[in-house]
LOTIPA-600021 format. One line per field, with one value per residue: residue in one letter; x, y, z of N, C-alpha, C, CB in turn. Coordinates in steps of 0.2 Angstrom, whole numbers. Glycine has a CB too. Example, Ala and Ser with C-alpha at 12.3 -4.5 7.8 and 13.67 -1.06 7.14 Angstrom:
res: c(A | S)
n.px: c(66 | 64)
n.py: c(-28 | -11)
n.pz: c(39 | 35)
ca.px: c(62 | 68)
ca.py: c(-22 | -5)
ca.pz: c(39 | 36)
c.px: c(66 | 64)
c.py: c(-16 | 0)
c.pz: c(39 | 39)
cb.px: c(57 | 70)
cb.py: c(-22 | -3)
cb.pz: c(45 | 29)
// end
This chain:
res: c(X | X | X | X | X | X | X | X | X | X | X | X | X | X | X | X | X | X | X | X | X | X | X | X | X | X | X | X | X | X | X | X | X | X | X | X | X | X | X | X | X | X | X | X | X | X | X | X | X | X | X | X | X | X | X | X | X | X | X | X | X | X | X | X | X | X | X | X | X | X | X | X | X | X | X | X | X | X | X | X | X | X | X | X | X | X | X | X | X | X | X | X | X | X | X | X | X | X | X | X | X | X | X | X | X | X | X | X | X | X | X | X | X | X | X | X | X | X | X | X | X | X | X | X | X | X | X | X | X | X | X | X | X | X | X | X | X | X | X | X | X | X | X | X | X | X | X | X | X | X | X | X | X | X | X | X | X | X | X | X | X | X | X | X | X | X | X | X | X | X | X | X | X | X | X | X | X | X | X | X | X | X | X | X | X | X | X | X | X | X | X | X | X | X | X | X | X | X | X | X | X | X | X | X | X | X | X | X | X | X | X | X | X | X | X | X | X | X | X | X | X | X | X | X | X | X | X | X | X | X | X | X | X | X | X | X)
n.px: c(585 | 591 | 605 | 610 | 604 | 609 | 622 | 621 | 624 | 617 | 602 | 584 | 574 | 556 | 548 | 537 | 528 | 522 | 515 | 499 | 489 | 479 | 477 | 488 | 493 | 488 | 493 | 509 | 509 | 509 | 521 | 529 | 527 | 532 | 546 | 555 | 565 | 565 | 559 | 555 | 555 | 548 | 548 | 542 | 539 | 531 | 539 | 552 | 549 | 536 | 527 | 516 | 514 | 512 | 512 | 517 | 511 | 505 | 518 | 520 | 508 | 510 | 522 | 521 | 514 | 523 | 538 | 547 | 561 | 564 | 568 | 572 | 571 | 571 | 566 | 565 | 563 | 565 | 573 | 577 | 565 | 555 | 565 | 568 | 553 | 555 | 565 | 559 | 549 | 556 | 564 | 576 | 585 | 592 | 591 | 596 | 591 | 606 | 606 | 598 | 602 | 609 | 617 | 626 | 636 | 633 | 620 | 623 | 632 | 621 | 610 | 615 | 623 | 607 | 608 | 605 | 606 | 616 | 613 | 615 | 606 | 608 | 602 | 600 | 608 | 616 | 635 | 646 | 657 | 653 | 651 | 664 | 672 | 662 | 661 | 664 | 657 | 644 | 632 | 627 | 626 | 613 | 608 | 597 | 592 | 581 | 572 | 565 | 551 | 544 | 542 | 530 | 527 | 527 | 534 | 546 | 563 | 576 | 593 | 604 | 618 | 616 | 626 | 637 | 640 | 636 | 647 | 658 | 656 | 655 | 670 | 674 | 672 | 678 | 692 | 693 | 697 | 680 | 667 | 653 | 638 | 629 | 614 | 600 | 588 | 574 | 565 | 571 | 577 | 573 | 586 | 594 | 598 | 606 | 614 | 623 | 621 | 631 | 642 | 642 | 633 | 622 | 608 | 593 | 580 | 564 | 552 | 539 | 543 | 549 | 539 | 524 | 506 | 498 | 500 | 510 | 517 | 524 | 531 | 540 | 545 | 551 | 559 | 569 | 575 | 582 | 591 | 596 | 604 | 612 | 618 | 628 | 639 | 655 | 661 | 662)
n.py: c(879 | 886 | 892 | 901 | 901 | 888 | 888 | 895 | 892 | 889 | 881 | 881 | 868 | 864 | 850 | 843 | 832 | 836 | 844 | 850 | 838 | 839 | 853 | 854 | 866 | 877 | 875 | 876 | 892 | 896 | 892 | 900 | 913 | 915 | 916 | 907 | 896 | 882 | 867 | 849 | 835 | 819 | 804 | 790 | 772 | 762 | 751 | 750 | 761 | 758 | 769 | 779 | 793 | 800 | 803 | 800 | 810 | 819 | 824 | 829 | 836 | 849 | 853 | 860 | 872 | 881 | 888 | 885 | 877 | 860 | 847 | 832 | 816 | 798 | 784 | 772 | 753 | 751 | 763 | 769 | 768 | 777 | 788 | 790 | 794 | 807 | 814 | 819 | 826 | 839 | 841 | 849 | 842 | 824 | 814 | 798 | 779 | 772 | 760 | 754 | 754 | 746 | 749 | 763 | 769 | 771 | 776 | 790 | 794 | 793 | 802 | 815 | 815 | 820 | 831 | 837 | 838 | 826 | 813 | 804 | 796 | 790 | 777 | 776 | 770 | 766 | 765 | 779 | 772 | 766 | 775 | 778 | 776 | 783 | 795 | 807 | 810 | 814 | 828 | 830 | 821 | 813 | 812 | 804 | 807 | 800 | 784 | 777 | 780 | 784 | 797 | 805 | 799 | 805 | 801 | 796 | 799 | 807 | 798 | 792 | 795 | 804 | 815 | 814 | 807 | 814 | 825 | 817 | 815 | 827 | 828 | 819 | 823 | 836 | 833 | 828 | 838 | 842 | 849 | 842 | 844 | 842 | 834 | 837 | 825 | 824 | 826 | 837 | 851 | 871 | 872 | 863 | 867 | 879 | 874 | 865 | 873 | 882 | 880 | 866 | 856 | 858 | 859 | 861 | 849 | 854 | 849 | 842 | 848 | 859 | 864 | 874 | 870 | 878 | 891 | 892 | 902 | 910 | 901 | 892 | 906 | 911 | 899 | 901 | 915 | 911 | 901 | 913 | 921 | 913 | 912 | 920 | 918 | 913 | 897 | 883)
n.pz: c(484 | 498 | 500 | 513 | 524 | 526 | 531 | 542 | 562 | 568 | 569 | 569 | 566 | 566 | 571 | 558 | 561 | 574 | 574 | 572 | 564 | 558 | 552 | 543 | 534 | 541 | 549 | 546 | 540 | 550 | 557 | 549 | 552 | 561 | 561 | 557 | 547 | 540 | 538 | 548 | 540 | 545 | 539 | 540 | 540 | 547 | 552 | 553 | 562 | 575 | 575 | 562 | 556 | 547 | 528 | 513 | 500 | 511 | 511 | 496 | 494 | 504 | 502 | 489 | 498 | 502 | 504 | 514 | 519 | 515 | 527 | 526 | 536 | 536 | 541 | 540 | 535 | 520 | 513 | 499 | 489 | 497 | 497 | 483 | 480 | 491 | 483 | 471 | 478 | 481 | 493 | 503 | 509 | 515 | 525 | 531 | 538 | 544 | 549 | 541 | 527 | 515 | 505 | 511 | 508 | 493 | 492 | 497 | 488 | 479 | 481 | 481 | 468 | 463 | 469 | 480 | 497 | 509 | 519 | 537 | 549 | 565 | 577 | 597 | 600 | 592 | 588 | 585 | 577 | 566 | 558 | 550 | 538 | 529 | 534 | 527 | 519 | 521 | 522 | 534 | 550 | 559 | 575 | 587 | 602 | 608 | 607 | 593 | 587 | 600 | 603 | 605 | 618 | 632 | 645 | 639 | 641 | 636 | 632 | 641 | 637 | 630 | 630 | 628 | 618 | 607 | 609 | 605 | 593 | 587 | 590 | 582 | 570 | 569 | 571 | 559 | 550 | 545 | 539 | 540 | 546 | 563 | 568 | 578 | 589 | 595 | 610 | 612 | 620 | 626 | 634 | 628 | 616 | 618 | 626 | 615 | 605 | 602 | 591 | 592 | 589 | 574 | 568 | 575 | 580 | 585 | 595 | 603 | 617 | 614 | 609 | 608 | 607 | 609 | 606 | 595 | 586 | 597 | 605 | 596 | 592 | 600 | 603 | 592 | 592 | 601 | 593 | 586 | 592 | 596 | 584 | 585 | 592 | 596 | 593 | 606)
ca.px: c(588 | 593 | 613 | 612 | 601 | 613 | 629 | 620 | 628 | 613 | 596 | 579 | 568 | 551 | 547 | 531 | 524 | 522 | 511 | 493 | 490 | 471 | 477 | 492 | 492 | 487 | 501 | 514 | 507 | 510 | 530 | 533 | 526 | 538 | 553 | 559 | 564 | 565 | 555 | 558 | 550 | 549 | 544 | 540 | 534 | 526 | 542 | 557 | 547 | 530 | 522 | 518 | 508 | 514 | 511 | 523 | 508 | 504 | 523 | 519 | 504 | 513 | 529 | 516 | 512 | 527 | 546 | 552 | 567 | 561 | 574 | 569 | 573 | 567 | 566 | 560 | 565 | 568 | 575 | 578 | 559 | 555 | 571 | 566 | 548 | 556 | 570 | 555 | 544 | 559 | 567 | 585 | 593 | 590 | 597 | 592 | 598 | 612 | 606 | 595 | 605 | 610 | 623 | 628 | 640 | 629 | 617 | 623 | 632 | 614 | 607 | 621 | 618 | 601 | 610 | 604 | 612 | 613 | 616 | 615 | 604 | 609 | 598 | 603 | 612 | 622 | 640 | 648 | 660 | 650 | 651 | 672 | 672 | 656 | 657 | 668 | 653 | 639 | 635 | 625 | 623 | 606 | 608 | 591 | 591 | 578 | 572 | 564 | 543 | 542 | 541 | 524 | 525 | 528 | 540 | 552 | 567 | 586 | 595 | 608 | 625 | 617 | 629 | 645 | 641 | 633 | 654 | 662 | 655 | 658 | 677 | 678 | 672 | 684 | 699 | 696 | 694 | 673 | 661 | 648 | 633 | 627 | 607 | 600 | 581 | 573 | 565 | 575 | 573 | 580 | 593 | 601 | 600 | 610 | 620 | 626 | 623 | 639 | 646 | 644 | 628 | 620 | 601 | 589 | 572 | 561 | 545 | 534 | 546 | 548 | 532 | 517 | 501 | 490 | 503 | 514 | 521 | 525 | 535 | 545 | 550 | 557 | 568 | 571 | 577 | 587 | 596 | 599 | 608 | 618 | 624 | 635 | 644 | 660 | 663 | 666)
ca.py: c(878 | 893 | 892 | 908 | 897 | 881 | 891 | 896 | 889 | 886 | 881 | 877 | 865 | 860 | 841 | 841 | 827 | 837 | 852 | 848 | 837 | 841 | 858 | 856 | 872 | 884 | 877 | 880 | 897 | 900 | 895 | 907 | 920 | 917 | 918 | 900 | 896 | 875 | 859 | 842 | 830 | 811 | 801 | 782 | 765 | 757 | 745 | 753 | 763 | 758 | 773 | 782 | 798 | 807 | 799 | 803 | 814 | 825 | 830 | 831 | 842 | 852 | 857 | 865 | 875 | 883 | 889 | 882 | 872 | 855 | 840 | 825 | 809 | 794 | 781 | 767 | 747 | 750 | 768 | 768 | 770 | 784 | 794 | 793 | 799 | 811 | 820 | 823 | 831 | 844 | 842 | 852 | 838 | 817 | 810 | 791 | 777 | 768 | 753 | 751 | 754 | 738 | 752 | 766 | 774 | 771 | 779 | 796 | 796 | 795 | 808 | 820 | 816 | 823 | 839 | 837 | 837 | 822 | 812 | 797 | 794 | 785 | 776 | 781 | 764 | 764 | 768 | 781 | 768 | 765 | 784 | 779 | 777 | 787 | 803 | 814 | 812 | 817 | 834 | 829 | 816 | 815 | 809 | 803 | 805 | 796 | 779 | 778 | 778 | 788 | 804 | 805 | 795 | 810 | 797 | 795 | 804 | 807 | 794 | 797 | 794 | 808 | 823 | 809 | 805 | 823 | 829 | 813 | 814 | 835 | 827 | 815 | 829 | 843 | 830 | 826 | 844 | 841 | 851 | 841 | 846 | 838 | 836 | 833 | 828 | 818 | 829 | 843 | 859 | 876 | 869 | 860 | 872 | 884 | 868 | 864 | 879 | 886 | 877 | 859 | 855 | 866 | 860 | 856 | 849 | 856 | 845 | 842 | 851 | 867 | 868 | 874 | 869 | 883 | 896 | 889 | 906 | 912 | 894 | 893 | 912 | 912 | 896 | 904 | 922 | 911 | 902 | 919 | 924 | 908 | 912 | 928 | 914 | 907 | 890 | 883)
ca.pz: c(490 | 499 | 503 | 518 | 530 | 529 | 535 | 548 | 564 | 574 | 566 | 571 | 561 | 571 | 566 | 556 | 567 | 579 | 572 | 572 | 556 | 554 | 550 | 542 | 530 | 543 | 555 | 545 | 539 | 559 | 555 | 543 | 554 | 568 | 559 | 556 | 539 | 540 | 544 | 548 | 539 | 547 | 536 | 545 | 537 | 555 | 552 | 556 | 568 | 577 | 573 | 554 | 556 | 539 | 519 | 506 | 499 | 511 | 512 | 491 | 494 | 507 | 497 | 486 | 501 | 506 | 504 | 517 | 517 | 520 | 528 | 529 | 540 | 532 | 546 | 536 | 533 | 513 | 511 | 494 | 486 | 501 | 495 | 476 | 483 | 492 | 478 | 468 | 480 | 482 | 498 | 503 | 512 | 517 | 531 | 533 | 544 | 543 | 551 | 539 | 522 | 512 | 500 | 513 | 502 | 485 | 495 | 497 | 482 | 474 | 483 | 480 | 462 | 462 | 470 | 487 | 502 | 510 | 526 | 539 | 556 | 570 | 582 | 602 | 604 | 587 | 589 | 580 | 572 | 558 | 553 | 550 | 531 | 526 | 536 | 525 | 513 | 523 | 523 | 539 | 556 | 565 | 582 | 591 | 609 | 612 | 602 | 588 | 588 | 605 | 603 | 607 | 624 | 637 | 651 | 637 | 642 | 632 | 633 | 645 | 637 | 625 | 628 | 627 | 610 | 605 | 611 | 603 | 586 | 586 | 590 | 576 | 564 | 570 | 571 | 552 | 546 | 541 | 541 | 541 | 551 | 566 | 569 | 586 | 588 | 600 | 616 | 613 | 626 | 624 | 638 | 626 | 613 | 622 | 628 | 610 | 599 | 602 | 587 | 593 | 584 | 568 | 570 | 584 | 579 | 589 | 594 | 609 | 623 | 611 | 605 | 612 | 604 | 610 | 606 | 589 | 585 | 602 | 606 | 591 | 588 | 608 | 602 | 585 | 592 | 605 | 589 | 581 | 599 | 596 | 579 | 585 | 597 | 594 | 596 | 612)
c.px: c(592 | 602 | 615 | 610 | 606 | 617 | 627 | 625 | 623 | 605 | 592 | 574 | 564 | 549 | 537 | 525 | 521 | 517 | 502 | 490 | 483 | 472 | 483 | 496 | 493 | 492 | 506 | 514 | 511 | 519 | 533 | 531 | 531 | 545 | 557 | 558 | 564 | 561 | 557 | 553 | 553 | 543 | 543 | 539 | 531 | 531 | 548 | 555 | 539 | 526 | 525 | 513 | 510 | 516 | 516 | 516 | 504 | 509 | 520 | 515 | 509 | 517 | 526 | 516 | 516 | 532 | 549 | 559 | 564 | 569 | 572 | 571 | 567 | 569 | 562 | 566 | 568 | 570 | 575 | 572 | 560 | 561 | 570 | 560 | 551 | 560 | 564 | 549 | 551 | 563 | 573 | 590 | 589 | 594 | 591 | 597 | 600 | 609 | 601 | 595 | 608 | 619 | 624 | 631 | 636 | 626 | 616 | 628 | 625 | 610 | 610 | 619 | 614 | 603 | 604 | 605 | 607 | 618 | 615 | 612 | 606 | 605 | 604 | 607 | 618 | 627 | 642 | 654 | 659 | 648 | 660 | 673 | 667 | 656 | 660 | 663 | 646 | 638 | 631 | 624 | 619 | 607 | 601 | 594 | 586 | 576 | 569 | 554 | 540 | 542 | 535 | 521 | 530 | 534 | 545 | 558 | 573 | 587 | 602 | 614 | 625 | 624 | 638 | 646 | 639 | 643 | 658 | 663 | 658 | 668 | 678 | 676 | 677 | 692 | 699 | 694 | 688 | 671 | 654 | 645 | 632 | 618 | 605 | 593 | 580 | 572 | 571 | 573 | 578 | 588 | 599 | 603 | 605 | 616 | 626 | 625 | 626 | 642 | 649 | 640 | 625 | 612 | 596 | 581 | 568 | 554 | 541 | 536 | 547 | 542 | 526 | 511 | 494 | 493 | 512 | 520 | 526 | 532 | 539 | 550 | 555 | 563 | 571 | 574 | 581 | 593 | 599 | 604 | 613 | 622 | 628 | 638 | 651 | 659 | 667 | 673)
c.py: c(885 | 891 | 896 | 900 | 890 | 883 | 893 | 890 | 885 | 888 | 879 | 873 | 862 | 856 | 843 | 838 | 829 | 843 | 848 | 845 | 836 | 847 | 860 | 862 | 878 | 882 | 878 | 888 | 902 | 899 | 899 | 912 | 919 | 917 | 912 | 899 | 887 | 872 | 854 | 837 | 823 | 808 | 793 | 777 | 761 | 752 | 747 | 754 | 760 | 763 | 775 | 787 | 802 | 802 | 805 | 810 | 817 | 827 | 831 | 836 | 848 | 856 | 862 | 872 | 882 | 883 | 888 | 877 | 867 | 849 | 836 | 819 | 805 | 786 | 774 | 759 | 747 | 759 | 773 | 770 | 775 | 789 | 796 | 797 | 808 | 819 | 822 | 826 | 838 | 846 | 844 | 846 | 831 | 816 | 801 | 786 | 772 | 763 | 750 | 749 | 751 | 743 | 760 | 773 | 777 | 777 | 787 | 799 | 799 | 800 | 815 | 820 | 818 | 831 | 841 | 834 | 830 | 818 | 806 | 800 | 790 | 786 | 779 | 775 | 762 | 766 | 772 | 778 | 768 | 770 | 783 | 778 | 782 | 793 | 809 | 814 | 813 | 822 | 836 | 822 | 818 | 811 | 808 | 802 | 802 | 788 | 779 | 775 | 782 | 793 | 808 | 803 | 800 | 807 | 797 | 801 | 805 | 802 | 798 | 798 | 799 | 813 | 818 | 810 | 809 | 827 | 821 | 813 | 824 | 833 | 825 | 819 | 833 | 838 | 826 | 833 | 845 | 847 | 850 | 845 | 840 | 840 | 831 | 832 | 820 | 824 | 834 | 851 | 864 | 876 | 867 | 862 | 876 | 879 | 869 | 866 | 884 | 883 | 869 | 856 | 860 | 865 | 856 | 854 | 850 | 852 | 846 | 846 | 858 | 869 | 867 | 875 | 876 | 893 | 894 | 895 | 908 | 908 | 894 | 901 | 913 | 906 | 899 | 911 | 920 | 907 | 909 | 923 | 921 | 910 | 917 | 924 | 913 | 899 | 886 | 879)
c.pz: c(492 | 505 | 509 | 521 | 533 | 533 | 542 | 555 | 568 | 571 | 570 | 567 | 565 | 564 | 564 | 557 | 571 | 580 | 571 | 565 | 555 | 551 | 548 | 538 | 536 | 549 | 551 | 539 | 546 | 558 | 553 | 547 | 559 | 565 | 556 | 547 | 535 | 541 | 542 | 547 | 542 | 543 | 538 | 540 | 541 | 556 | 556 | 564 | 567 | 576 | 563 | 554 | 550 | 534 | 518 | 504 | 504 | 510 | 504 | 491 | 498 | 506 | 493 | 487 | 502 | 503 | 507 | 516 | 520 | 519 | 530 | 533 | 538 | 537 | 541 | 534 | 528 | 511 | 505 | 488 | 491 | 500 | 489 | 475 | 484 | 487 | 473 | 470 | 481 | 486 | 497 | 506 | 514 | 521 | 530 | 535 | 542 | 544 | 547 | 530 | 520 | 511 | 505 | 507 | 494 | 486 | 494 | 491 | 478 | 474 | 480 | 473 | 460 | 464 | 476 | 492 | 505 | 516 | 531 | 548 | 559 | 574 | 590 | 601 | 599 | 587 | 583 | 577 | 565 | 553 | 550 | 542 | 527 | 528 | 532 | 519 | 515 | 525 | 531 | 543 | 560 | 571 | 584 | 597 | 611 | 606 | 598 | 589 | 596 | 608 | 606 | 616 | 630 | 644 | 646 | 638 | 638 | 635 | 637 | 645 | 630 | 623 | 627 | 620 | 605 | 604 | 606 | 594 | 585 | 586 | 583 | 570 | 565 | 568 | 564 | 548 | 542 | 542 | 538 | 550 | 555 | 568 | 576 | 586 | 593 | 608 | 617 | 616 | 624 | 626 | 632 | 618 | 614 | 624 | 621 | 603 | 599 | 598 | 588 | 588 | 579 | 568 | 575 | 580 | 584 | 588 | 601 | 615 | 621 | 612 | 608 | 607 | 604 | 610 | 601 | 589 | 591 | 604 | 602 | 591 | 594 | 608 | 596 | 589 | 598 | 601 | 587 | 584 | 598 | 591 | 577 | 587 | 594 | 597 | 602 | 611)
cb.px: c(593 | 585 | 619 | 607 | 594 | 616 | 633 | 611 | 634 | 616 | 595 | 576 | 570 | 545 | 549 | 531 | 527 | 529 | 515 | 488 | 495 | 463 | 474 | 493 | 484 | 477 | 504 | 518 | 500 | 504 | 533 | 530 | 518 | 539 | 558 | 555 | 573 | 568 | 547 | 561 | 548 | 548 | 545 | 533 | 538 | 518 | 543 | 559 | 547 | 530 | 521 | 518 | 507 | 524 | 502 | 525 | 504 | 501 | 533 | 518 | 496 | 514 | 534 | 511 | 510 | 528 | 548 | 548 | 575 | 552 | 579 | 565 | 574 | 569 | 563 | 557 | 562 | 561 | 578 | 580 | 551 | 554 | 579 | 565 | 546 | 558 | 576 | 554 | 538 | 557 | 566 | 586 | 597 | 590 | 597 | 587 | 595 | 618 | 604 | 589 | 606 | 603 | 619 | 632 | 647 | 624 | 620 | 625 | 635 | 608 | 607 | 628 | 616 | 595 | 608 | 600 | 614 | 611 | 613 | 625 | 601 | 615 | 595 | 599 | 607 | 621 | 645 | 648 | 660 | 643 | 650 | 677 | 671 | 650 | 659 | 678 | 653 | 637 | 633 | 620 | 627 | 596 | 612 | 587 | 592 | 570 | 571 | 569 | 544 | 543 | 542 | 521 | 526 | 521 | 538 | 552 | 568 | 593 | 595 | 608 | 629 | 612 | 628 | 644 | 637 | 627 | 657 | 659 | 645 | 655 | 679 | 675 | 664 | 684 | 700 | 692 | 698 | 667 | 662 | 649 | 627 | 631 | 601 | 602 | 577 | 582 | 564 | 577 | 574 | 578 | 590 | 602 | 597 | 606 | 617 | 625 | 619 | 645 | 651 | 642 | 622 | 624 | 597 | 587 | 568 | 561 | 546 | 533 | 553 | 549 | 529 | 517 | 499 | 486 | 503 | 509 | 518 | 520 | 531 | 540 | 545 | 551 | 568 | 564 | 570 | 585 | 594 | 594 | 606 | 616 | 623 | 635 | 642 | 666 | 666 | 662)
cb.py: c(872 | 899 | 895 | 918 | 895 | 877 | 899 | 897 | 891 | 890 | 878 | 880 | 860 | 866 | 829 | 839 | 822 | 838 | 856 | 855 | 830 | 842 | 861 | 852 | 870 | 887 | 871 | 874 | 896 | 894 | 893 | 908 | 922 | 910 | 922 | 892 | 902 | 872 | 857 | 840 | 830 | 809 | 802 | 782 | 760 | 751 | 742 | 760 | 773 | 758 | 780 | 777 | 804 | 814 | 799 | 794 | 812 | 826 | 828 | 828 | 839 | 851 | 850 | 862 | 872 | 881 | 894 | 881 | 872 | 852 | 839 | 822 | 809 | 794 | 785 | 771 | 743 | 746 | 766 | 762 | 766 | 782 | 793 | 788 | 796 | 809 | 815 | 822 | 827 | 846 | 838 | 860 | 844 | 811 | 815 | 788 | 775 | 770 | 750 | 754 | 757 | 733 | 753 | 763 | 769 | 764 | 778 | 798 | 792 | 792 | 809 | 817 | 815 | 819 | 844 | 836 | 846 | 819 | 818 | 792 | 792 | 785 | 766 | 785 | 756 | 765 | 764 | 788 | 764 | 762 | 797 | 773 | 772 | 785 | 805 | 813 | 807 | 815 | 839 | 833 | 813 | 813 | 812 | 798 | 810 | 800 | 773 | 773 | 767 | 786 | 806 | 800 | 785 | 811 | 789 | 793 | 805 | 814 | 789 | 795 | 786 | 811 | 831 | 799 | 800 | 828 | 830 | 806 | 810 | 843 | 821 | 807 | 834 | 846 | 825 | 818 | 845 | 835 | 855 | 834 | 848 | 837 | 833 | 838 | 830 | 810 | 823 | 844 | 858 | 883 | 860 | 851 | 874 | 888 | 858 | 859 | 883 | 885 | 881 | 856 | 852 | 865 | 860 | 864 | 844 | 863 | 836 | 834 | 847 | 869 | 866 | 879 | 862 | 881 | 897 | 887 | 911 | 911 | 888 | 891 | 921 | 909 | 887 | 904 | 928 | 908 | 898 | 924 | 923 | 902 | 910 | 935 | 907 | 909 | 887 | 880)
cb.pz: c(491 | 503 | 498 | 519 | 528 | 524 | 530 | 549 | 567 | 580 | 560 | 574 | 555 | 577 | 574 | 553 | 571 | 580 | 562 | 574 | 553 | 559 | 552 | 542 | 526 | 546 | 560 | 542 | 537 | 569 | 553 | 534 | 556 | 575 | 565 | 562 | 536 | 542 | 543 | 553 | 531 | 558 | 530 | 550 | 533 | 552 | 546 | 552 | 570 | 582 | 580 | 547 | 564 | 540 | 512 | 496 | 494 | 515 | 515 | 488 | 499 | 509 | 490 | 488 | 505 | 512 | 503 | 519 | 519 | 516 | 531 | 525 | 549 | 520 | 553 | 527 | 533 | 507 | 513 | 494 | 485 | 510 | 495 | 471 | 491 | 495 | 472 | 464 | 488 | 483 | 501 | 511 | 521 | 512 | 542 | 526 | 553 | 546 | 558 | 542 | 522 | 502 | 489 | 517 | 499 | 483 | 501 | 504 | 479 | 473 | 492 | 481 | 460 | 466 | 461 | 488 | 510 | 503 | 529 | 539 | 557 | 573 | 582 | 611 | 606 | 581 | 591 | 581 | 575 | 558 | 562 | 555 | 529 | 527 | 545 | 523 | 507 | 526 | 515 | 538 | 561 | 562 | 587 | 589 | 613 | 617 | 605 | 583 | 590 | 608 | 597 | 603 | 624 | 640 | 653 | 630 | 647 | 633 | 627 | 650 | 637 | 624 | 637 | 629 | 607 | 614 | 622 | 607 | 583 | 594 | 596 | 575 | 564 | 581 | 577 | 547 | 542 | 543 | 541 | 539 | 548 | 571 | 561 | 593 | 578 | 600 | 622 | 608 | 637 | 628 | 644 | 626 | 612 | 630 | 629 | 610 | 597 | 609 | 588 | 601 | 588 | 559 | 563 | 595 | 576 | 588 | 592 | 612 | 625 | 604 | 598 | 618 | 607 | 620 | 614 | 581 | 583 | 606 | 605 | 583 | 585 | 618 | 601 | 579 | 591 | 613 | 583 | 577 | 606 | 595 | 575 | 591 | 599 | 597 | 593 | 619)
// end
């Protein structure tokens, strides 16, 4: 795990899903050439979410492939097998969702134990209440702005009381001295990069609204070289 890239203040990890997965090899060959040093793996079970385009073994084949830092969101009914999978395909960091995590706390102790950062999702509708005992041990919160399974379906738009709870949860970190990270993913635009990579949020995944299919490098290195603007900023 490489310690530089985490401190950054302002990261980009384009989601995996999202990259052409007949040719997943020669697309993330095209990441590395734009400068981005992350990806976001979503790993699904059809249950949690409606959809499941990405197996445990391709991300195993893939780790193979690449230095990248990989983080994954493990959106799944039983959490617990898909994280033991995951700690030994390699990954830098877990986040997985709270509403679906019997032992929360156990949880991210275990991860931690393995000596990998580790962390909690929220659906758009789940209050950040349920982060009030656990957040001083997550070394990251993923917020979804839009729901879970529709990333794919072009009408879905952020949910609208995102930038509320995007500002509310950066509150409740700052007002207990954390620094935990916040992850933003769900139809993210450069807009709300620039919005909330001043020291509000630390990584945006970048999927259908960054990335452009017929122009991977291009797409990514113009949001990537407008994090690396960001992380001269101060905090607003």
């Amino acid at each position: 795990m490489s310690k530089e890239i985490w401190n950054q203040s302002c990261i980009i990890s384009p989601s995996l899903i999202c990259l052409d997965l007949c040719n997943l090899e020669q697309q993330v060959r095209l990441v590395e050439e734009s400068g981005i040093r992350m990806l976001h793996v979503d790993i699904l079970d059809g249950h949690f979410s409606p959809s499941m385009p990405l197996g445990l073994e391709t991300v195993k084949q893939l780790r193979k492939k690449t230095d990248l830092e990989f983080e994954a969101h493990v959106m799944t009914a039983n959490p617990q097998y898909f994280i033991d999978e995951l700690l030994e395909c390699g990954v830098s960091q877990i986040v997985f969702h709270i509403e679906t995590a019997d032992h929360v706390d156990g949880l991210l102790n275990y991860i931690h134990g393995k000596g990998v950062r580790a962390g909690v999702a929220l659906k758009p509708g789940t209050p950040l209440t349920v982060l009030d005992y656990v957040l001083d041990k997550c070394d990251a919160v993923l917020l979804m702005l839009i729901n879970p399974g529709f990333a794919q379906c072009a009408g879905e738009a952020q949910v609208s009381y995102g930038d509320r709870k995007i500002r509310d949860l950066r509150k409740m970190i700052d007002d207990r001295g954390l620094d935990t990270g916040i992850i933003l993913d769900g139809r993210i635009s450069p807009k709300n990069i620039e919005d909330y990579g001043r020291g509000i949020a630390n990584i945006f995944v970048a999927g259908s609204t960054c990335i452009k299919k017929d122009d991977l490098v291009g797409s990514l290195r113009a949001v990537n070289d407008l994090a690396k603007t960001l992380n001269g900023d101060s905090k607003e």
